[in-house]
N, C-alpha and C positions, 0 to 999 in steps of 0.2 A: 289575776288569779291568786288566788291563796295559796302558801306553798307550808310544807311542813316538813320537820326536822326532828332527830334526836336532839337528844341534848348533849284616920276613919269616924272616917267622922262623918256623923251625915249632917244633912245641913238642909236648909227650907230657902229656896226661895222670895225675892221679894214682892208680894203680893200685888201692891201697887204698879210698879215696873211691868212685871207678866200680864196685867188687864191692859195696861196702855197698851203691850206690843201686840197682844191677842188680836186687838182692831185693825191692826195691821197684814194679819198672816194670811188672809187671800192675795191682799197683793204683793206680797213676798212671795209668794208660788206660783201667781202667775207669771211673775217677771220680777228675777232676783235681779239681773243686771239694772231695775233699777232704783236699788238701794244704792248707785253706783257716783249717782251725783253730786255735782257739787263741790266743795269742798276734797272731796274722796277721790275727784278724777286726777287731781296730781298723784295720791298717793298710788291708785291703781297702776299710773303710768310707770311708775319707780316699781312695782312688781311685777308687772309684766317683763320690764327690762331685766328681773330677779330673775322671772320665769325662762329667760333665754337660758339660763344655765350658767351664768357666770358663779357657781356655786361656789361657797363656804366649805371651808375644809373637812374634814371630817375627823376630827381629833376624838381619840379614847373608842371608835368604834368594834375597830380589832381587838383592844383587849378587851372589850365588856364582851363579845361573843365568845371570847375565849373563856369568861369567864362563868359562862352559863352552860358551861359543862358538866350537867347533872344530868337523872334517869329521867327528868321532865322533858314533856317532848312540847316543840317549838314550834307555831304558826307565824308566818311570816306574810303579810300583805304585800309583799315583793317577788321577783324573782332573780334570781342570779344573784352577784356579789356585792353587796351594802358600798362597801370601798371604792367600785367602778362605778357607780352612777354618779349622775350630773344631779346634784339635790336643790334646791330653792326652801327658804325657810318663809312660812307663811304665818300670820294671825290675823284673828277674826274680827278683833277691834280696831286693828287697822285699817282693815281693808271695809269695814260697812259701820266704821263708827258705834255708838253704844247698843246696837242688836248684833253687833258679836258677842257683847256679854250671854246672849242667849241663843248661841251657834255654837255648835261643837264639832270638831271631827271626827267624822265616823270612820268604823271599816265591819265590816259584814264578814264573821268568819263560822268556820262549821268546826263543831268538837269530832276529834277521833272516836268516840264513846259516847253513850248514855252515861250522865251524869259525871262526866268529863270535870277536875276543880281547874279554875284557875288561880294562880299563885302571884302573878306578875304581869302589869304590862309594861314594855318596853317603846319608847317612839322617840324617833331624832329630834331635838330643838335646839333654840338657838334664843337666848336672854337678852341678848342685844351688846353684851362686854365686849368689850373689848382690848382691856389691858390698861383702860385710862380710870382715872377714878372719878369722873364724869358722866362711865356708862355703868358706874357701878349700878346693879338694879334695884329700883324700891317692892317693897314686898308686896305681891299681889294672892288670891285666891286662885288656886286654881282648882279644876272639880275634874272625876272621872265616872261615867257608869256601864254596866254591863245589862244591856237587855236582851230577853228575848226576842225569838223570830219574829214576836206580834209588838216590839216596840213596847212591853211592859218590863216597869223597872225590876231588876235583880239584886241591885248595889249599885250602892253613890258613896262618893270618896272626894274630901276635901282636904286643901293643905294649902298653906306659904309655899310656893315655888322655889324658896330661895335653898330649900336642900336638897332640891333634887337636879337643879340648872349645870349649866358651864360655869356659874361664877363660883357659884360652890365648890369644885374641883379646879381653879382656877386655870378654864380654859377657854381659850377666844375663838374658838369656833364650835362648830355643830357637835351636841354630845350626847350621848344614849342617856336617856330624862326613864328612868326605872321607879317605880309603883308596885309598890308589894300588898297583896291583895289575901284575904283571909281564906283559902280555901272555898269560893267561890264555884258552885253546882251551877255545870249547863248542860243541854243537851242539843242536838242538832244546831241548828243555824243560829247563832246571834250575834248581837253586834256590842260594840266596843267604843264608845263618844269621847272626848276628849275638847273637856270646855279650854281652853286655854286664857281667855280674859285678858287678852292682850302682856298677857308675864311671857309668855315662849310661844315662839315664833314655831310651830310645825315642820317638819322637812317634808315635802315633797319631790313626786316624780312628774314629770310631764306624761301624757300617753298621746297617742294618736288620734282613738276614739274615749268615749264616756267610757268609765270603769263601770265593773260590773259590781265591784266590792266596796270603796270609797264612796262617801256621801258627805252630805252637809246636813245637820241634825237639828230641827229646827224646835228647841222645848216648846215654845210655845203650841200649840196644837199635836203638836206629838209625831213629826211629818219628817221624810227624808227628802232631800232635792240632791239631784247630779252633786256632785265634784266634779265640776266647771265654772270660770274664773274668766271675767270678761276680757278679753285682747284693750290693747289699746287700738285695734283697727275695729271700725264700725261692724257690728253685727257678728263679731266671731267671739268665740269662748273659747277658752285652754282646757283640756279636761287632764285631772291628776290624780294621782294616786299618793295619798298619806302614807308614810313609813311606819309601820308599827309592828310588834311582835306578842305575840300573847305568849306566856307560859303555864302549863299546869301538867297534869298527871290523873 
């Protein structure tokens, strides 16, 4: 459930790349578990064992909420207190190899208003620092866009990850990754992608069943699929919910 609160670049595409994966996008929706092989099943097994919840800290998250203490009001892809949950930090090119370059995290939120701007998005990640200067991170792309109810683009947003990460404020765990957006018009329902390109690792929530508002954003064809994440046990999926927060006015 979506919860709410008081309070640039564009970029194109690789043309070649998007035709190769396009031939692929039925079988990625019939069956995303099986981008899963191969190579990729160690990795899955290493995030599932993430997904039990042995989570990452949560450094800087209290004071960035404190700090978005404005007359903007706050959607929230969660409910209850950021600080008490069990988080897992995910990405996309880890976990399905180079067609996470072209997976995004979604969430599905509704404006208060007609013509509602957004100003900001806010979502937990994690760069992979550590404190050693081994994990320092190389600078990757990373893109953001906001679309309407029908999945048509609003705004696309790219940048070098490395000023908005944990290593930037030099901290070794999970840190609120902020996006300031240009007064951005929406109205009723739209959604919020977040390519990550293997630079930041997403936080996640476990849930029980499939989320009604989290998805998996797939460019290619222009499609959403669950936010569900293969088990390491045969035939079962983890379904999650991504942490994000919109802001505007």
């Amino acid at each position: 459930m979506i919860t709410a609160g008081p309070v640039r670049k564009d970029w194109a595409g690789n043309t070649a790349a998007i035709n190769f994966l396009s031939a692929s996008i039925i079988y990625i929706s019939i069956e995303l578990k099986s981008l899963f092989l191969g190579d990729h099943l160690k990795k899955i097994v290493l995030f599932m064992a993430v997904l039990c919840f042995a989570a990452l800290g949560l450094s800087g998250v209290s004071a960035a909420a404190d700090a978005q203490t404005t007359q903007n009001q706050i959607l929230n892809s969660y409910e209850g207190n950021i600080t008490q949950k069990s988080l897992a930090p995910i990405d996309m090119v880890s976990l399905l190899g180079r067609t996470g370059f072209f997976m995004a995290e979604a969430v599905k939120f509704t404006a208060p208003k007609p013509n509602w701007k957004i100003d900001s998005v806010q979502l937990i990640g994690w760069d992979g620092f550590n404190g050693s200067v081994e994990s320092i991170p190389q600078e990757r792309i990373i893109a953001l866009e906001i679309r309407d109810k029908d999945l048509n683009l609003l705004y696309r947003f790219s940048d070098s990850q490395l000023p908005y990460t944990n290593y930037a404020y030099n901290s070794t765990e999970l840190y609120p990754l902020t996006l300031r957006l240009p007064q951005v018009p929406v109205s009723d329902e739209f959604y919020v992608c977040f390519y990550d390109r293997g630079a930041v690792a997403v936080a996640c929530e476990r849930l029980n069943e499939t989320s009604k508002n989290s998805f998996l954003y797939l460019e290619p064809g222009n499609q959403l699929l669950p936010a569900t994440l293969p088990s390491s046990q045969d035939n079962e999926t983890l379904a999650v919910n991504w942490i994000m927060s919109v802001s505007g006015n």
